[in-house]
DRENZATI-109978 format. One record per atom (N, C-alpha, C): residue number from 1; residue in one letter; atom name; x, y, z. Coordinates in pm, whole numbers, plus 50000, padded with zeros to 5 digits. Layout:
<nodes>
[node NUM; A; CA; [X; Y; Z]]
...
</nodes>
This chain:
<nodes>
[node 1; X; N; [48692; 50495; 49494]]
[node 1; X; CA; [48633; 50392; 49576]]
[node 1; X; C; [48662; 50426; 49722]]
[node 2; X; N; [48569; 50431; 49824]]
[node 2; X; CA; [48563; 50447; 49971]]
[node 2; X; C; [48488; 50325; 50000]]
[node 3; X; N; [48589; 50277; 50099]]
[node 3; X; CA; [48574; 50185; 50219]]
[node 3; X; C; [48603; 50185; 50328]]
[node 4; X; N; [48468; 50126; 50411]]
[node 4; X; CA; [48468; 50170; 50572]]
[node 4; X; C; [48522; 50046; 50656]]
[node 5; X; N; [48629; 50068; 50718]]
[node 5; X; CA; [48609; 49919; 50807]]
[node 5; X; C; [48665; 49993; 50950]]
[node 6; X; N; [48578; 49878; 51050]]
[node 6; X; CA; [48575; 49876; 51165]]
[node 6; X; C; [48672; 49827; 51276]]
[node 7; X; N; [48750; 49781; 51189]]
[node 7; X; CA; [48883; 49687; 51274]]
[node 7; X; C; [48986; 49654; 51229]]
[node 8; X; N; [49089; 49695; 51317]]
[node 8; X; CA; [49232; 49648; 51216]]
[node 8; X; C; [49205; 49525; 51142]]
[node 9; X; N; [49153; 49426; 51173]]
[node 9; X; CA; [49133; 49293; 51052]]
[node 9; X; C; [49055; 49350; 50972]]
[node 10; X; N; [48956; 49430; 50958]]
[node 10; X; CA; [48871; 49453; 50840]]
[node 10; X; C; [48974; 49529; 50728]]
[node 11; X; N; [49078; 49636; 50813]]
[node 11; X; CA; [49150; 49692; 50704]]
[node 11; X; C; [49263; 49588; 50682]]
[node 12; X; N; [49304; 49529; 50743]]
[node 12; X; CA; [49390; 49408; 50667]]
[node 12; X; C; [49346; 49325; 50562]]
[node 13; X; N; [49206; 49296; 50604]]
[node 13; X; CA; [49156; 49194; 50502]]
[node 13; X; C; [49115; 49278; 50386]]
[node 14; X; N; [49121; 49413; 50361]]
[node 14; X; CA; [49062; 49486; 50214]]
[node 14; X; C; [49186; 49487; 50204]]
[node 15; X; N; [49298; 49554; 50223]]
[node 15; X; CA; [49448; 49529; 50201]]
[node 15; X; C; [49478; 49396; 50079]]
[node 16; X; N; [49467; 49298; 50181]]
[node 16; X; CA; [49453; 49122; 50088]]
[node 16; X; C; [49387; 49103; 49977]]
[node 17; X; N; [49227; 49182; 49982]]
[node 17; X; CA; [49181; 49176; 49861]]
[node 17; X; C; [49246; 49297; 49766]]
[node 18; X; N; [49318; 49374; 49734]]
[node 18; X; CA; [49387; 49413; 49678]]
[node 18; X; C; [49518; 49396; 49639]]
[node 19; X; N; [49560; 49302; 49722]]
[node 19; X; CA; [49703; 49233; 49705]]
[node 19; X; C; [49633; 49088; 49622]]
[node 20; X; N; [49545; 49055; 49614]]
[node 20; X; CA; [49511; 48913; 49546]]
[node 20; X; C; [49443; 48999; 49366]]
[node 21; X; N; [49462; 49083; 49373]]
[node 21; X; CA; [49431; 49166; 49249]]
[node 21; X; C; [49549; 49243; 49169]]
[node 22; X; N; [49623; 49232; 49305]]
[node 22; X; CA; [49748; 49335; 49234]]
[node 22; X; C; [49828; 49251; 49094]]
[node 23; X; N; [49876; 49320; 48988]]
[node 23; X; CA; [49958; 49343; 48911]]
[node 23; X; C; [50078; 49326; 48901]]
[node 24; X; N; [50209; 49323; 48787]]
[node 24; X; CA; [50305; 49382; 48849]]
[node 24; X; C; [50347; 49523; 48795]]
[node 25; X; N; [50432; 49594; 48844]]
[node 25; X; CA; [50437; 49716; 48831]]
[node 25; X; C; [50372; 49785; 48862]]
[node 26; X; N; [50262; 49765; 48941]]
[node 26; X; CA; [50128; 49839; 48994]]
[node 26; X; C; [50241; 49917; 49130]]
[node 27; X; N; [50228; 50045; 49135]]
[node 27; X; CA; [50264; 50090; 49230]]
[node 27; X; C; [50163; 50221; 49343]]
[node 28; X; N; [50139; 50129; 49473]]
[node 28; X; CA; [50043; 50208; 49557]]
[node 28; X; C; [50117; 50311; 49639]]
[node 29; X; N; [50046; 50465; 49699]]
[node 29; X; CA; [50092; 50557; 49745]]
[node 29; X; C; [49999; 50523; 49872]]
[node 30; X; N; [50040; 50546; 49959]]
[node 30; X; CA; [49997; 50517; 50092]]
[node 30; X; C; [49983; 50670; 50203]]
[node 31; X; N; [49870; 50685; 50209]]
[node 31; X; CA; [49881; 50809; 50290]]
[node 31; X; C; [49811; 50821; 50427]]
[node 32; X; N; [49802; 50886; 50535]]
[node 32; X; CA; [49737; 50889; 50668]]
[node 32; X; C; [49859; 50892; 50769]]
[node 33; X; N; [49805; 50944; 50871]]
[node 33; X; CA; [49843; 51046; 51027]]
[node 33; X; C; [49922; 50882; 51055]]
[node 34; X; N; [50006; 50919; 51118]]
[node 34; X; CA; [50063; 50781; 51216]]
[node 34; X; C; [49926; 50750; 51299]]
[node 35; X; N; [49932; 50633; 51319]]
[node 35; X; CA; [49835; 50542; 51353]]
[node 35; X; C; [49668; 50475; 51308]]
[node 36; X; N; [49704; 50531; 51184]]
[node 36; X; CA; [49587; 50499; 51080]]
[node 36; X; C; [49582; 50378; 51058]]
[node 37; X; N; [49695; 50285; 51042]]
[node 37; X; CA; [49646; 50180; 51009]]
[node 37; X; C; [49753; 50133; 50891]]
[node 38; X; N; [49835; 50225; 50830]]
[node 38; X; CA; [49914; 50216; 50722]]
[node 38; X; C; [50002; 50038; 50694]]
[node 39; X; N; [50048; 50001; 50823]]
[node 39; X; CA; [50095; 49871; 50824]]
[node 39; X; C; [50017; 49777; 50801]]
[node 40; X; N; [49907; 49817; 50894]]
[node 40; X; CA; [49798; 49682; 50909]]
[node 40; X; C; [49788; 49671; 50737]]
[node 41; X; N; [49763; 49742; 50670]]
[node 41; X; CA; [49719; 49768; 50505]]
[node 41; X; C; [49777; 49688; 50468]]
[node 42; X; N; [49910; 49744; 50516]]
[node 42; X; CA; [50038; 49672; 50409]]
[node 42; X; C; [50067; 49507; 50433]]
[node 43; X; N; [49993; 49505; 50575]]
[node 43; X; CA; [50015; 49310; 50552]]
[node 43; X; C; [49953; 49269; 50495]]
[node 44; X; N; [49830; 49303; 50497]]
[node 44; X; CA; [49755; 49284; 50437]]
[node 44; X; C; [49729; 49238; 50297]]
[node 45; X; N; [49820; 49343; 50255]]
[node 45; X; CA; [49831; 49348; 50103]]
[node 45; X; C; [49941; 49191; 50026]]
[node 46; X; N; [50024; 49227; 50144]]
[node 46; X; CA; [50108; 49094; 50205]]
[node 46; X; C; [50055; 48996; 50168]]
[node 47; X; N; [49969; 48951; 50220]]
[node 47; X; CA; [49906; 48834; 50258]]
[node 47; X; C; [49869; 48787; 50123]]
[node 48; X; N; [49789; 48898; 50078]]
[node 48; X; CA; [49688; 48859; 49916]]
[node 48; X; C; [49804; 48810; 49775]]
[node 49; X; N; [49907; 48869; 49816]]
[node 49; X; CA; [50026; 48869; 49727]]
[node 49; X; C; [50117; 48744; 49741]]
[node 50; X; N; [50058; 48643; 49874]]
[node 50; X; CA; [50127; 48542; 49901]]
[node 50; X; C; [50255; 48524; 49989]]
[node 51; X; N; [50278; 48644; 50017]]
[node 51; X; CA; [50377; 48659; 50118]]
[node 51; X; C; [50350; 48583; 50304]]
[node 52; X; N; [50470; 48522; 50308]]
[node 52; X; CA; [50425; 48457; 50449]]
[node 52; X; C; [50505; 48494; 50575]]
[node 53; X; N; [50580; 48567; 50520]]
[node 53; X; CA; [50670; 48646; 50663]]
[node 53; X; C; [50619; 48728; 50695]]
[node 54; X; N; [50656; 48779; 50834]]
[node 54; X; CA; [50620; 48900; 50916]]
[node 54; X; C; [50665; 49010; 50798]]
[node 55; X; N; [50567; 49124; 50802]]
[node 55; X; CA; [50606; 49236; 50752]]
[node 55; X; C; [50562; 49382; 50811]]
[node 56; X; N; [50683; 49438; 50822]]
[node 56; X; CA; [50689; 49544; 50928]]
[node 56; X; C; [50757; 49696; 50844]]
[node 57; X; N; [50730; 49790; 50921]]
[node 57; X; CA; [50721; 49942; 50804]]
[node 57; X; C; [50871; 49949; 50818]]
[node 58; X; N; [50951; 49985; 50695]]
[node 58; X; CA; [51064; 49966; 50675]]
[node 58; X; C; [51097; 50107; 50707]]
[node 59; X; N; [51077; 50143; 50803]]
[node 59; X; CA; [51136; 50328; 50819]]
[node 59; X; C; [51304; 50340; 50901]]
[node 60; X; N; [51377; 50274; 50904]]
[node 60; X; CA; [51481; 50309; 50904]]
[node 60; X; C; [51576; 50227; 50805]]
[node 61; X; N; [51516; 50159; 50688]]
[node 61; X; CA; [51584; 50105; 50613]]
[node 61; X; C; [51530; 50199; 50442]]
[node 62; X; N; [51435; 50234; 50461]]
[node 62; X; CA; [51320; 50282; 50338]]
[node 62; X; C; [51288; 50190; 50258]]
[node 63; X; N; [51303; 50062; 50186]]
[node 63; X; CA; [51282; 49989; 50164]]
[node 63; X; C; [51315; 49841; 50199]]
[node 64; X; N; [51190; 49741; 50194]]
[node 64; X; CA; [51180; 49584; 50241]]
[node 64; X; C; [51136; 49536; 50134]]
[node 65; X; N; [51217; 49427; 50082]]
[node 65; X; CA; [51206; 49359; 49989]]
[node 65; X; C; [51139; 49222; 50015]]
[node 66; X; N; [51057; 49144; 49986]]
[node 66; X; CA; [50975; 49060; 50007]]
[node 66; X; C; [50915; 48945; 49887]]
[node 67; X; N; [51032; 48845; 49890]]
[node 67; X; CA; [50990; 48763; 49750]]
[node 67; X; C; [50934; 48619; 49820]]
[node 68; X; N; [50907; 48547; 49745]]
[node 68; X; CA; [50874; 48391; 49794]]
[node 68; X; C; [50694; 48434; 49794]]
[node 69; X; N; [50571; 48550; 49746]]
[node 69; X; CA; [50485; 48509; 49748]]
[node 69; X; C; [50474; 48503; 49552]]
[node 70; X; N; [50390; 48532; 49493]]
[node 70; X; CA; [50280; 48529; 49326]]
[node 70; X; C; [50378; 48633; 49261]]
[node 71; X; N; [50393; 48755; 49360]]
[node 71; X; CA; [50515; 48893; 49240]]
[node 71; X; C; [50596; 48937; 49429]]
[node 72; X; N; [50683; 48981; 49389]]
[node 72; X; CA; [50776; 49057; 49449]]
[node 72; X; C; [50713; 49188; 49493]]
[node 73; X; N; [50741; 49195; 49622]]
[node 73; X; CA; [50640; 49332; 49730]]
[node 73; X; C; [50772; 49408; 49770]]
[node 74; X; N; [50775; 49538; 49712]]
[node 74; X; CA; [50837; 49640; 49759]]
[node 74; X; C; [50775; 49695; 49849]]
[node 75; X; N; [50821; 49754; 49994]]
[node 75; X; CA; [50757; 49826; 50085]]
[node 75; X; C; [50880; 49939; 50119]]
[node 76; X; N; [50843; 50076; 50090]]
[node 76; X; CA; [50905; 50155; 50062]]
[node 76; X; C; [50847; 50251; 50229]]
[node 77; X; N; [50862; 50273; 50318]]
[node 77; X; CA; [50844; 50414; 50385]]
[node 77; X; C; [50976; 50575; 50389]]
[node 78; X; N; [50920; 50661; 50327]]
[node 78; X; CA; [50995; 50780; 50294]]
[node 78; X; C; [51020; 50866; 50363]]
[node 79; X; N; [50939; 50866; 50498]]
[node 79; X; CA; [50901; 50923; 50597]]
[node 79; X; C; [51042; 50998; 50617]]
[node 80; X; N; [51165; 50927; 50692]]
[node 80; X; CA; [51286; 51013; 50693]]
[node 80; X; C; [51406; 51045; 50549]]
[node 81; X; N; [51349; 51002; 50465]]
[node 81; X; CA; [51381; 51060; 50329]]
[node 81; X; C; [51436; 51201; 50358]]
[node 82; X; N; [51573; 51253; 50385]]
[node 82; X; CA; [51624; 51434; 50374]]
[node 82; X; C; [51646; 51470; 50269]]
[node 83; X; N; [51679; 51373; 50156]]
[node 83; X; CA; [51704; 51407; 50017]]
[node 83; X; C; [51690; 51335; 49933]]
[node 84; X; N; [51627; 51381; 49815]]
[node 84; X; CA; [51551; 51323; 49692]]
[node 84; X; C; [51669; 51176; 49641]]
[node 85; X; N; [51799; 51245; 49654]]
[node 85; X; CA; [51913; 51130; 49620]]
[node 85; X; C; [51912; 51035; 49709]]
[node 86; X; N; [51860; 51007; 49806]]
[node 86; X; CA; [51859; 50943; 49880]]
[node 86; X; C; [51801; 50781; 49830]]
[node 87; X; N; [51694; 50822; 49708]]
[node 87; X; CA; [51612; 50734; 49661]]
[node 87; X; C; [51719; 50691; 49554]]
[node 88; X; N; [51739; 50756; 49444]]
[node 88; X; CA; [51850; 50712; 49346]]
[node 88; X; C; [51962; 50590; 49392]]
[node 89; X; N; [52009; 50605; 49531]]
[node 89; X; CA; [52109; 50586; 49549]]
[node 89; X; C; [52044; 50432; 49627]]
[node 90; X; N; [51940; 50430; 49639]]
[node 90; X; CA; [51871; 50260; 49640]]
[node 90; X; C; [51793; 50213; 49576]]
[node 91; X; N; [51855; 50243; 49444]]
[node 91; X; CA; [51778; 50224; 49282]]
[node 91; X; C; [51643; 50222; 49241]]
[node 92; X; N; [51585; 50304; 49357]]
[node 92; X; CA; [51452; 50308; 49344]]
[node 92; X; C; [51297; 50268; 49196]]
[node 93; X; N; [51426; 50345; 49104]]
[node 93; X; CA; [51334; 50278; 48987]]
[node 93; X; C; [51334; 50129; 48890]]
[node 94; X; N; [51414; 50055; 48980]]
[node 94; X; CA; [51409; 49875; 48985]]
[node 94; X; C; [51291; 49841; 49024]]
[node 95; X; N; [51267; 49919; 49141]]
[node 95; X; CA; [51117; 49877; 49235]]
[node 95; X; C; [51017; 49915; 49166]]
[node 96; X; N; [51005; 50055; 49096]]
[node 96; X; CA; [50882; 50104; 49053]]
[node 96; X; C; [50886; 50062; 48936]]
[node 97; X; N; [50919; 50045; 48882]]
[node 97; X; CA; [50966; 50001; 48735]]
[node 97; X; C; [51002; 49877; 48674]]
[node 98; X; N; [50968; 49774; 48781]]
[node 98; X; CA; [51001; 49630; 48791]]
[node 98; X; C; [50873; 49518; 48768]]
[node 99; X; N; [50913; 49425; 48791]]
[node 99; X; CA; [50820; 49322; 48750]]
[node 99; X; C; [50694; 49311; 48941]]
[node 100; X; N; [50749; 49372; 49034]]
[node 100; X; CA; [50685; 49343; 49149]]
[node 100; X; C; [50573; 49443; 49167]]
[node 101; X; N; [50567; 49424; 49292]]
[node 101; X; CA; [50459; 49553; 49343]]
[node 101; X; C; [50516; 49655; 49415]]
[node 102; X; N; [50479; 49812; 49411]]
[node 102; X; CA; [50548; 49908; 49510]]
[node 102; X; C; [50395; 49959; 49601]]
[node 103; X; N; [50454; 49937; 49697]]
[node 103; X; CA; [50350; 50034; 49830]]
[node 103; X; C; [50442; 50125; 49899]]
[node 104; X; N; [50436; 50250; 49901]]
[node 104; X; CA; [50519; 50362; 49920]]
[node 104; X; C; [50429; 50464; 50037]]
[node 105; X; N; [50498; 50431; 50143]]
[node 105; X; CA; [50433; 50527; 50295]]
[node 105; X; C; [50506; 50646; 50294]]
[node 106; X; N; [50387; 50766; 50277]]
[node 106; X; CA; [50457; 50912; 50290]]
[node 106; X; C; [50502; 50915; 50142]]
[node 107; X; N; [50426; 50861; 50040]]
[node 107; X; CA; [50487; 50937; 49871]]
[node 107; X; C; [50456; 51055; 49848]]
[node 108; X; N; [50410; 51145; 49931]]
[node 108; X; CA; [50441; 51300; 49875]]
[node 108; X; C; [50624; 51369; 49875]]
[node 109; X; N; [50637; 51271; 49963]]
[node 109; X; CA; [50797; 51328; 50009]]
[node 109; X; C; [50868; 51299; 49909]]
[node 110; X; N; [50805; 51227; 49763]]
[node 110; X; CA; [50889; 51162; 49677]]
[node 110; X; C; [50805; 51210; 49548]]
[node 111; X; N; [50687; 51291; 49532]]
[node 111; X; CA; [50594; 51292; 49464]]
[node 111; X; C; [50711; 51307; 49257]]
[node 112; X; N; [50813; 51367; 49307]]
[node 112; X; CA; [50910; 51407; 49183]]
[node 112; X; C; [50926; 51272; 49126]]
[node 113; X; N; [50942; 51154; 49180]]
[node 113; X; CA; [50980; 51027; 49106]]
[node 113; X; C; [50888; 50965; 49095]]
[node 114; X; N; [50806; 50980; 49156]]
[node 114; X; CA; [50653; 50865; 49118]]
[node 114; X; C; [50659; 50867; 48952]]
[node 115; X; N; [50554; 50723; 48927]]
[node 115; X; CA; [50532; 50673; 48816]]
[node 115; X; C; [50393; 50816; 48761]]
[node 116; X; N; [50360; 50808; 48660]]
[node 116; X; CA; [50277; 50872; 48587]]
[node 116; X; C; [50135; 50818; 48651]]
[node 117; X; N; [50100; 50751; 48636]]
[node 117; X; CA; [49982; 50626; 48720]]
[node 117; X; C; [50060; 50569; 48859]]
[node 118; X; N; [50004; 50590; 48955]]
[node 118; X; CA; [49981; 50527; 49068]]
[node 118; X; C; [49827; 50475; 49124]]
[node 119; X; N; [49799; 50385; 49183]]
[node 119; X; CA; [49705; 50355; 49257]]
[node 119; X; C; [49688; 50446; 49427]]
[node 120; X; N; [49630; 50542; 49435]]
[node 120; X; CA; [49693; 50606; 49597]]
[node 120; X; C; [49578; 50536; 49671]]
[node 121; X; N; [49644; 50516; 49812]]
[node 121; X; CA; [49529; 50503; 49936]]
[node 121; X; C; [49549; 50561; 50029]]
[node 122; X; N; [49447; 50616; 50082]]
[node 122; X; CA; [49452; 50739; 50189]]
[node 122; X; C; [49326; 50672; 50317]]
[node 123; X; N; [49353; 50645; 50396]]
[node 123; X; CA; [49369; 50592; 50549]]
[node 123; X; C; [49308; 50735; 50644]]
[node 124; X; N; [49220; 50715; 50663]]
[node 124; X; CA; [49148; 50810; 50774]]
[node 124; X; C; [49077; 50778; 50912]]
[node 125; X; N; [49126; 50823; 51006]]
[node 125; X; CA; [49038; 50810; 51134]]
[node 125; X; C; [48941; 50908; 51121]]
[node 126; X; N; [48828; 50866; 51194]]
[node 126; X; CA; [48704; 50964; 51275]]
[node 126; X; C; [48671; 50925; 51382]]
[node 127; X; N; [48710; 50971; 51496]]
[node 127; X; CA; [48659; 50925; 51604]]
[node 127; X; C; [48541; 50920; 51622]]
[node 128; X; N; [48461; 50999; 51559]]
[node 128; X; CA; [48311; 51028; 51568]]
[node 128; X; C; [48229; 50878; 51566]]
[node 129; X; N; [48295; 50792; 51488]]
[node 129; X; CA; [48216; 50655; 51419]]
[node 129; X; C; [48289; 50536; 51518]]
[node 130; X; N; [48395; 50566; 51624]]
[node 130; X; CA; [48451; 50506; 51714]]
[node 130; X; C; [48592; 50463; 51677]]
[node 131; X; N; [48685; 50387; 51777]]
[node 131; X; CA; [48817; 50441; 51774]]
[node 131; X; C; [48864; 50341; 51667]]
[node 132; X; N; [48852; 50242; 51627]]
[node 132; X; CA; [48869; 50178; 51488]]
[node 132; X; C; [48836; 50178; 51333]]
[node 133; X; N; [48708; 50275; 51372]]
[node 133; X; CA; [48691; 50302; 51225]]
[node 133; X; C; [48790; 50348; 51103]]
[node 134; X; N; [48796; 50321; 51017]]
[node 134; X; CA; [48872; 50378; 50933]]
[node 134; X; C; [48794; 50384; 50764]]
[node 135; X; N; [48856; 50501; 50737]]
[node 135; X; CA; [48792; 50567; 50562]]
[node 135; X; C; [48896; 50509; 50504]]
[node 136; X; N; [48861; 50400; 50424]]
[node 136; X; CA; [49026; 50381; 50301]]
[node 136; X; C; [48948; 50445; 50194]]
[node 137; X; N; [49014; 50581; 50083]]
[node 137; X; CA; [49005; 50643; 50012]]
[node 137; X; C; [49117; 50550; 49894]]
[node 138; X; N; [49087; 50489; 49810]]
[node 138; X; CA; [49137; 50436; 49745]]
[node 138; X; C; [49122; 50496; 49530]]
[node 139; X; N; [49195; 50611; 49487]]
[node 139; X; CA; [49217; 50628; 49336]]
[node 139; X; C; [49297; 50612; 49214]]
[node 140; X; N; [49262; 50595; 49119]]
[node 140; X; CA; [49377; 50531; 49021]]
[node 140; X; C; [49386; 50354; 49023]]
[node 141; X; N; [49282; 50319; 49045]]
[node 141; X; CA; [49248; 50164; 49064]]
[node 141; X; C; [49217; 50182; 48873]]
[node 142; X; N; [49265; 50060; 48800]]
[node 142; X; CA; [49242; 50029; 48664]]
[node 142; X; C; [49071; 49985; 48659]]
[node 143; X; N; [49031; 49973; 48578]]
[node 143; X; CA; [48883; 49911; 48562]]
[node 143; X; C; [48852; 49799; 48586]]
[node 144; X; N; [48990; 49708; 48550]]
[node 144; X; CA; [48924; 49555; 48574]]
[node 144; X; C; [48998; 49529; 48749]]
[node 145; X; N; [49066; 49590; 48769]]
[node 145; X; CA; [49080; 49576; 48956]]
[node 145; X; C; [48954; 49667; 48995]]
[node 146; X; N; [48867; 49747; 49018]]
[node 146; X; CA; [48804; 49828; 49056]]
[node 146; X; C; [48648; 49703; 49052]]
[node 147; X; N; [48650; 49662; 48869]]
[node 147; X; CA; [48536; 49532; 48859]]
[node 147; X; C; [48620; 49400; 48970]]
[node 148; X; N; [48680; 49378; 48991]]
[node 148; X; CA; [48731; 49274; 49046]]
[node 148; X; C; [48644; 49256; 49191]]
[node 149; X; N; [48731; 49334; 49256]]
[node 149; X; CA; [48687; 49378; 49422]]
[node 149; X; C; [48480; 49412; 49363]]
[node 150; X; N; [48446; 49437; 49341]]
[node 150; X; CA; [48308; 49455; 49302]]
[node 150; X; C; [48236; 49335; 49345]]
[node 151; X; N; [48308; 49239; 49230]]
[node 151; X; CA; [48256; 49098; 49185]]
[node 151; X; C; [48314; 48987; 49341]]
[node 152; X; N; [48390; 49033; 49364]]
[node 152; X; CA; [48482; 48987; 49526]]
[node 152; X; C; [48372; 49060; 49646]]
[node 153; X; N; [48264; 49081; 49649]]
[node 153; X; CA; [48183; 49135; 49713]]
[node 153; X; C; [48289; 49194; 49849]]
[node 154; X; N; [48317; 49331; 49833]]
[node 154; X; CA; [48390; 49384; 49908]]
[node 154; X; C; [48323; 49428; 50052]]
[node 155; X; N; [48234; 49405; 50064]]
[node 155; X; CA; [48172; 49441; 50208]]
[node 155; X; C; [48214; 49346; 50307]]
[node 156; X; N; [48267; 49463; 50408]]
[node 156; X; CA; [48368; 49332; 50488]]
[node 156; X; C; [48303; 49329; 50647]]
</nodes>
Protein backbone atom coordinates (compact mmCIF):
# COMPACT_ATOMS: atom_id res chain seq x y z
CA UNK A 1 0.00 0.00 0.00
CA UNK A 2 1.39 3.66 -1.07
CA UNK A 3 0.19 6.77 0.29
CA UNK A 4 0.70 10.29 -0.70
CA UNK A 5 0.20 13.08 1.71
CA UNK A 6 0.87 16.63 1.48
CA UNK A 7 1.29 17.81 5.05
CA UNK A 8 2.57 16.91 8.24
CA UNK A 9 -1.31 16.58 9.34
CA UNK A 10 -2.07 14.45 6.37
CA UNK A 11 0.80 12.06 7.55
CA UNK A 12 -0.36 12.24 11.09
CA UNK A 13 -3.80 11.67 10.30
CA UNK A 14 -2.91 8.19 8.11
CA UNK A 15 -0.65 7.40 11.17
CA UNK A 16 -4.23 7.58 13.40
CA UNK A 17 -5.94 5.65 10.91
CA UNK A 18 -3.62 2.92 11.50
CA UNK A 19 -3.35 3.29 15.11
CA UNK A 20 -7.40 3.03 15.24
CA UNK A 21 -6.77 -0.43 13.37
CA UNK A 22 -3.87 -1.52 15.18
CA UNK A 23 -3.81 -4.88 17.08
CA UNK A 24 -1.94 -6.06 19.85
CA UNK A 25 1.32 -7.43 19.23
CA UNK A 26 1.27 -5.85 15.88
CA UNK A 27 4.74 -4.58 15.61
CA UNK A 28 5.64 -1.55 12.96
CA UNK A 29 9.29 -0.91 11.46
CA UNK A 30 9.63 2.61 10.71
CA UNK A 31 12.02 3.75 8.10
CA UNK A 32 13.18 7.26 6.28
CA UNK A 33 16.15 10.02 6.19
CA UNK A 34 15.79 12.30 9.36
CA UNK A 35 13.19 14.64 8.61
CA UNK A 36 10.68 12.53 6.86
CA UNK A 37 8.21 12.76 9.06
CA UNK A 38 8.90 9.58 11.29
CA UNK A 39 7.42 11.34 14.59
CA UNK A 40 4.69 13.13 13.02
CA UNK A 41 3.64 9.17 12.08
CA UNK A 42 4.17 8.12 15.34
CA UNK A 43 1.66 10.61 16.97
CA UNK A 44 -0.25 9.95 14.95
CA UNK A 45 -0.46 6.51 15.42
CA UNK A 46 -0.74 7.87 19.06
CA UNK A 47 -3.66 9.44 18.68
CA UNK A 48 -5.70 6.43 16.85
CA UNK A 49 -4.52 4.16 19.76
CA UNK A 50 -6.04 6.66 22.26
CA UNK A 51 -3.12 8.01 23.67
CA UNK A 52 -3.38 11.68 24.98
CA UNK A 53 0.08 12.78 25.98
CA UNK A 54 2.68 14.45 24.10
CA UNK A 55 4.73 11.91 22.30
CA UNK A 56 8.19 12.51 21.31
CA UNK A 57 11.10 10.08 19.54
CA UNK A 58 12.61 8.32 22.40
CA UNK A 59 16.33 8.48 21.04
CA UNK A 60 18.21 8.86 24.04
CA UNK A 61 16.15 6.61 26.12
CA UNK A 62 15.30 3.83 23.07
CA UNK A 63 12.20 3.14 24.37
CA UNK A 64 8.73 5.24 25.58
CA UNK A 65 6.24 3.52 27.11
CA UNK A 66 2.74 4.92 26.70
CA UNK A 67 -0.40 3.38 28.50
CA UNK A 68 -3.80 5.09 29.44
CA UNK A 69 -4.99 4.83 25.54
CA UNK A 70 -7.27 1.07 23.89
CA UNK A 71 -3.46 -1.17 24.02
CA UNK A 72 -0.15 -0.06 25.28
CA UNK A 73 2.28 1.93 22.55
CA UNK A 74 5.83 1.00 22.60
CA UNK A 75 7.98 3.61 20.79
CA UNK A 76 11.27 2.19 20.34
CA UNK A 77 14.09 4.53 18.31
CA UNK A 78 17.46 2.34 17.71
CA UNK A 79 19.13 4.89 16.03
CA UNK A 80 22.11 4.99 18.79
CA UNK A 81 21.76 1.29 19.52
CA UNK A 82 26.12 0.24 19.60
CA UNK A 83 25.14 -3.16 20.59
CA UNK A 84 22.61 -5.75 19.87
CA UNK A 85 22.68 -6.34 24.00
CA UNK A 86 21.78 -3.24 24.40
CA UNK A 87 18.14 -4.33 23.50
CA UNK A 88 18.13 -7.55 25.78
CA UNK A 89 19.12 -5.61 28.55
CA UNK A 90 15.62 -3.43 28.19
CA UNK A 91 13.67 -6.57 27.76
CA UNK A 92 12.89 -5.79 24.51
CA UNK A 93 10.87 -8.91 23.83
CA UNK A 94 8.03 -7.80 26.58
CA UNK A 95 7.40 -5.04 23.98
CA UNK A 96 7.40 -7.14 20.87
CA UNK A 97 5.96 -9.93 22.27
CA UNK A 98 3.38 -8.32 24.49
CA UNK A 99 -0.13 -7.51 24.59
CA UNK A 100 0.67 -3.64 23.15
CA UNK A 101 1.83 -2.14 20.03
CA UNK A 102 5.66 -1.77 18.86
CA UNK A 103 6.72 1.13 16.36
CA UNK A 104 10.48 0.74 16.04
CA UNK A 105 12.60 3.90 14.27
CA UNK A 106 15.77 2.64 12.45
CA UNK A 107 14.73 -1.43 12.77
CA UNK A 108 17.40 -2.43 10.47
CA UNK A 109 19.87 -1.74 13.29
CA UNK A 110 17.92 -4.49 15.10
CA UNK A 111 16.75 -6.49 12.00
CA UNK A 112 18.33 -9.93 14.22
CA UNK A 113 15.41 -9.58 16.84
CA UNK A 114 12.51 -8.53 14.91
CA UNK A 115 9.36 -10.62 15.02
CA UNK A 116 8.89 -13.04 11.92
CA UNK A 117 5.87 -10.62 10.64
CA UNK A 118 6.24 -7.04 10.98
CA UNK A 119 4.09 -4.36 9.46
CA UNK A 120 7.15 -1.90 7.88
CA UNK A 121 6.63 1.83 6.87
CA UNK A 122 8.94 3.59 4.86
CA UNK A 123 8.56 7.55 4.76
CA UNK A 124 9.91 9.30 1.63
CA UNK A 125 10.54 12.85 0.54
CA UNK A 126 10.53 14.17 -3.18
CA UNK A 127 11.09 17.45 -3.51
CA UNK A 128 10.02 17.27 -6.99
CA UNK A 129 6.08 17.13 -5.77
CA UNK A 130 7.06 20.05 -3.13
CA UNK A 131 8.61 20.31 0.30
CA UNK A 132 5.84 18.35 2.25
CA UNK A 133 5.04 15.73 0.21
CA UNK A 134 5.60 12.50 1.49
CA UNK A 135 5.47 8.54 -0.02
CA UNK A 136 4.31 6.32 3.07
CA UNK A 137 5.33 2.83 1.65
CA UNK A 138 3.47 0.76 3.97
CA UNK A 139 4.04 -3.78 3.84
CA UNK A 140 3.04 -6.68 5.86
CA UNK A 141 -0.39 -4.97 6.66
CA UNK A 142 -2.81 -8.33 7.50
CA UNK A 143 -5.92 -8.42 5.12
CA UNK A 144 -8.50 -7.28 7.33
CA UNK A 145 -6.26 -3.96 8.37
CA UNK A 146 -5.34 -3.42 4.66
CA UNK A 147 -9.71 -4.00 4.01
CA UNK A 148 -10.15 -1.72 6.94
CA UNK A 149 -8.30 1.57 5.85
CA UNK A 150 -10.00 0.73 2.28
CA UNK A 151 -13.50 0.78 3.76
CA UNK A 152 -12.10 4.03 6.11
CA UNK A 153 -11.83 5.75 2.70
CA UNK A 154 -8.15 6.54 3.07
CA UNK A 155 -7.80 9.49 0.78
CA UNK A 156 -6.75 12.19 2.88
Amino acid sequence: MIIETHSASETAAFGQKLGTLALPGQVYTLSGDLGTGKTVFTQGMAKGLGITEPVSSPTFTIVQVYEGGRLPFFHFDVYRIEDIDEMEEIGYDDYFFGSGVSIIEWADMIKELLPKHVISVTIEKDLRHGFDYRRITVTGLPADVSQGLEERDINL
